[in-house]
N, C-alpha and C positions, 0 to 999 in steps of 0.2 A: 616434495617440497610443501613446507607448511603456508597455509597462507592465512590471509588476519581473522579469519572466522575459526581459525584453530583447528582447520582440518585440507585434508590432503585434497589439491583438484580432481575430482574424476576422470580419468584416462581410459584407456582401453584395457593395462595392465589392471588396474583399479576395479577394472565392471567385473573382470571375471573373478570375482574372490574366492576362494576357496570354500566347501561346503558349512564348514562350521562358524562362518561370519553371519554377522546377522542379519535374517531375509530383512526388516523391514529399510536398513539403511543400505541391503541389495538392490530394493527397492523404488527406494522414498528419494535416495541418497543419502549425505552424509546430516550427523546428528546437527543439530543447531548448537553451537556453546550457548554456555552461560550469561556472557558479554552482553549478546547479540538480542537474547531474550530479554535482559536487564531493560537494555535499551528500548528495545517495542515495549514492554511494560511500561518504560516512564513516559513515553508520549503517547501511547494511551491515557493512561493516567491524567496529562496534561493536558489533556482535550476536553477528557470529560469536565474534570476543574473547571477550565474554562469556559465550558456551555454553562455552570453552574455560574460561576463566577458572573456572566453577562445575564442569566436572567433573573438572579436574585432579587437587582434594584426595583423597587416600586411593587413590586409582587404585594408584598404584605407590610405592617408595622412592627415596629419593633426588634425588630432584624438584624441592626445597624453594624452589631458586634460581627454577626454570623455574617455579612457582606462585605466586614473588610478583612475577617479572615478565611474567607473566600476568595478572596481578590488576592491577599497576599500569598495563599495556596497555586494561586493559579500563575502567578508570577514568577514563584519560586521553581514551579513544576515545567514552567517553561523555557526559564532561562537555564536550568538543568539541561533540560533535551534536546536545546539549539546547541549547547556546550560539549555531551558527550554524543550526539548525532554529529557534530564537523570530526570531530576525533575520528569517531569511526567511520565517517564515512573517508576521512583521509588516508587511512591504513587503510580502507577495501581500494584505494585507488594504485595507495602504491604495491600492496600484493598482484594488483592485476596488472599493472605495469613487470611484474618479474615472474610474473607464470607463462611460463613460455607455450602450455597448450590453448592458449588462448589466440585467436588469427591479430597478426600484426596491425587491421585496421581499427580491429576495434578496440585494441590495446589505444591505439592513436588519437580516436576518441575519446575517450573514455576522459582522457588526464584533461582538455580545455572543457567536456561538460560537467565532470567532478569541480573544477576550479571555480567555473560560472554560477555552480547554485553552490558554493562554499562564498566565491565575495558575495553574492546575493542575502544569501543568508546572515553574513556581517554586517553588511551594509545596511540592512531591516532592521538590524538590531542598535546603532544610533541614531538610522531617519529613517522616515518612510521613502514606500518603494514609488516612485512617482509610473505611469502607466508604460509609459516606454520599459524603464528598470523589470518591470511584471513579466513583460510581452518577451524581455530576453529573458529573464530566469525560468519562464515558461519552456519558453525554445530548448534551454539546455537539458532543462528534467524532460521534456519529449525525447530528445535526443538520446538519453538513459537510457528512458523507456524502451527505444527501440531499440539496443543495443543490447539489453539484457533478456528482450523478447526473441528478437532474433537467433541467441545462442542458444538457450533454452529451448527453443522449437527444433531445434535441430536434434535434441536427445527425446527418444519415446517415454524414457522415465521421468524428466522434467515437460511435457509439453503443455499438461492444464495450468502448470506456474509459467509458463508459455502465453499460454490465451489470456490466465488473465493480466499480465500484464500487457498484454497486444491491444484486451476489451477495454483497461485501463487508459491508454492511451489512445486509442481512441474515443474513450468516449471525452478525455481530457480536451483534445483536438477539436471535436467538434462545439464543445460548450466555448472555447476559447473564439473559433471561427465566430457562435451565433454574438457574445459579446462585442467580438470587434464590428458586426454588422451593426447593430446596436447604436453604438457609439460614434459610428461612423455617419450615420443618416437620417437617426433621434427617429419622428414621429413624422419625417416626410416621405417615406416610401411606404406606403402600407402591404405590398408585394414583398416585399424585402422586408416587414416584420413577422408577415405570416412564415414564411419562411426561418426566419431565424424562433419562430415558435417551436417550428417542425423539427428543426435541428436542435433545442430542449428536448424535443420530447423523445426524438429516436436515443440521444443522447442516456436519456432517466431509463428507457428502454435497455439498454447498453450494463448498464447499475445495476439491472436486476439480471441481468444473465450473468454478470460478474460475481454478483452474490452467491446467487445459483452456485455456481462452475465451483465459487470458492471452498463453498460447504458441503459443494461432493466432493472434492478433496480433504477434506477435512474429515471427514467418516473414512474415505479409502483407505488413511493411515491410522488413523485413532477409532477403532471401528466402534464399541461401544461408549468408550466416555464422551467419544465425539455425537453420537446421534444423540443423547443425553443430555450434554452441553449443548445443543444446537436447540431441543426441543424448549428448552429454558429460555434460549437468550430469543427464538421467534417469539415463543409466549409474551414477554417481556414487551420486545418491541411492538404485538399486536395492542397489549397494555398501555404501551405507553404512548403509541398512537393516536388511541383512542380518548386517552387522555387529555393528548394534547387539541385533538379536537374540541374537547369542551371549554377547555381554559379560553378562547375567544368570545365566550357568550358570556350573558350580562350573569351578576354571583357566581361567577364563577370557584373556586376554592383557589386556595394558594397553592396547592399542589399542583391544579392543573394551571394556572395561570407560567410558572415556574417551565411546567412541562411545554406548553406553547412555544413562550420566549427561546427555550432552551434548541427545539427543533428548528425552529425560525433560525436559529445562525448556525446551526448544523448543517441545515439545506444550503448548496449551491445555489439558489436561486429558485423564481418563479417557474414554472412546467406549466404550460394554459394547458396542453389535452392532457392532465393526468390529476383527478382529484385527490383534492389534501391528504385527507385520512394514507391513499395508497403513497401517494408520496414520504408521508412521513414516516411510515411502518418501511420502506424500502431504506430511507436513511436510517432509521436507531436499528432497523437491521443490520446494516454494512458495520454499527459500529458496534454494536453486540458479538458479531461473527467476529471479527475482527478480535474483540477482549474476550471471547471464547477460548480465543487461538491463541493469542499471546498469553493469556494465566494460565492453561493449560499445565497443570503440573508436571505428565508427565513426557516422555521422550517426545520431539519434533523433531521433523527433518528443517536444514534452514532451507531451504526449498518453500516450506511451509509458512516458516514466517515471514519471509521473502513474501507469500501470498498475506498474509495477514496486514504486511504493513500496506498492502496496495489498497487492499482493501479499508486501513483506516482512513489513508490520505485522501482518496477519490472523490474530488477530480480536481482537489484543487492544486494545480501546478503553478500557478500563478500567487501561489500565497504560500511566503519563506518557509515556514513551519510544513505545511503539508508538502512542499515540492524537496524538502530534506528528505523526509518520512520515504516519498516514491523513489527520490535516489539512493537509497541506504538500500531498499526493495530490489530494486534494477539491479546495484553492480552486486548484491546477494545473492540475484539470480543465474548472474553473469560466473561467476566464481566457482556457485558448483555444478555448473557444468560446462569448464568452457572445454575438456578434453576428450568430451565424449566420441566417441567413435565412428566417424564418418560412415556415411551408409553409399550405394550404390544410387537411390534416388535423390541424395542432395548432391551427385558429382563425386563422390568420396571413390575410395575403396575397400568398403564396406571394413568392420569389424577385423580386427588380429585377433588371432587364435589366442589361448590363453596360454598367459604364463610359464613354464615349467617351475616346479617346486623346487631349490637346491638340491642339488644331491644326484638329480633323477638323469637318466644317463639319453645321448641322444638315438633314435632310430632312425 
């Protein structure tokens, strides 16, 4: 059975393919389509827009032009990716609703937290999300998260698209946790802001081992274009880090003034024990690894990009646009491989033999 990623669930018949299949989607699993890649392309795309888009204004003079078709790039790029992100993510829901290797409960979930960050996601797009509306479209894309973490864990060939959506969610969960303490108490419990400091910073902590984990995936499968493309987009972010560090000081350049603003709403938030410079080379990291992995020309497994969108959205679950991104991630993750072949240590009965070819007679 085909399902909306254009490829077949992985099974137990499936894992054993015959010799002349190809090792890396033996592997990796199955290829990523066309679609699915389109789609991570354009909200990448519409991200960066975006950052460009918010810190053009005031930067420099004379701009005016380049600011509003900026602005209108980044509108157009976004109302795109809300548009063909609900499409797809409603065909990964209802494939996953009629694949039958997938366990009945999290078929079960899957359809009211698919639903929740879809009205979510509509709903952002005539009003804003008031903080209550946030705290449930949060909840639903955790709820993804774990569901497409959990499946995935359970196969050895999906398990680092496992971690990181497990590290994803959690470090989602906790930046949500330090906010709500935040918000809860303001500036009268100073014990409970230290704390909610700490939980930033285990959190940013969390970010860079996701990063990590990502980009050794990322060479696992793509072995030289990928160290290649990796060595570029760190260079980059060490660059552009560094950049951004200057743009705060007095004459600064437009360039870096631009690069500043630009990391400032990239960033999740404040992190008191982790200095700027390290902080910002870990965000335009996540997002470089990330459009490493999505342009990537050539073959991915969607396992992979599955890892790339996590890695764009991170960690904002609570914000319509990025908590689409982690559930398109989730039930991508979820799909190829909800059939994989129980083992002995999770309860299973371990692996079926394989196959017989047509034809071959029995002994």
């Amino acid at each position: 059975m085909t399902t909306a990623l254009g490829v077949e669930p992985r099974t137990s018949e499936t894992t054993a393919a015959p010799p002349s299949a190809d090792a890396s989607a033996l592997r990796f699993g199955p290829t990523a389509p066309l679609a699915l890649r389109l789609v991570g392309a354009l909200l990448w795309g519409a991200l960066v827009t975006r950052l460009v888009a918010a810190a053009l204004p005031g930067s420099t003079a004379g701009i005016d032009r380049l600011i509003r078709d900026a602005e209108l790039s980044a509108a157009v790029l976004a109302q795109l990716g809300a548009l063909l992100g609900s499409v797809l993510l409603v065909s990964l829901v209802v494939s996953a609703l009629s694949t039958r290797e997938l366990a009945p409960l999290r078929r079960a979930l899957l359809v009211p937290g698919g639903a929740a960050v879809l009205f979510f996601v509509m709903l952002a797009s005539t009003m804003g999300l008031d903080p209550r509306a946030s705290l449930g479209l949060a909840g639903a894309c955790l709820a993804l998260l774990g569901i497409g973490a959990s499946a995935t864990l359970a196969w050895s060939g999906s398990r680092a698209v496992g971690l990181v959506l497990l590290l994803a969610l959690l470090g989602a969960a906790i930046r949500i946790g330090a906010r709500l303490v935040v918000m809860r108490l303001g500036a009268r419990d100073v014990v409970w802001l230290e704390r909610a400091s700490a939980l930033a910073t285990l959190a940013h902590g969390l970010e860079l081992v996701t990063v990590s984990l990502a980009a050794a995936r990322f060479t696992a499968e793509v072995r030289r274009g990928g160290r290649v493309a990796l060595v570029l987009a760190a260079g980059m972010a060490l660059a552009g880090a560094l950049t951004a560090q200057r743009g705060v000081s007095d004459g600064a350049r437009a360039v870096e003034v631009v690069a500043s603003r630009a990391l400032l709403e990239l960033g999740p938030g404040p992190v008191p024990g982790v200095p700027a410079p390290g902080r910002a080379f870990v965000d335009l990291g996540a997002l470089l690894t990330s459009g490493a992995m999505l342009l990537y020309p050539g073959r991915l497994s969607a396992g992979l990009v599955a890892v790339a969108l996590a890695l764009l959205a991170r960690p904002g679950v609570d914000v319509p646009s990025t908590a689409l991104t982690l559930s398109i991630a989730a039930l991508v993750a979820t799909l190829v491989s909800p059939g994989a072949p129980p083992t002995p240590e999770l309860g299973g009965e371990g692996p079926r033999p394989p196959a017989r070819p047509k034809g071959e007679a029995r002994t």
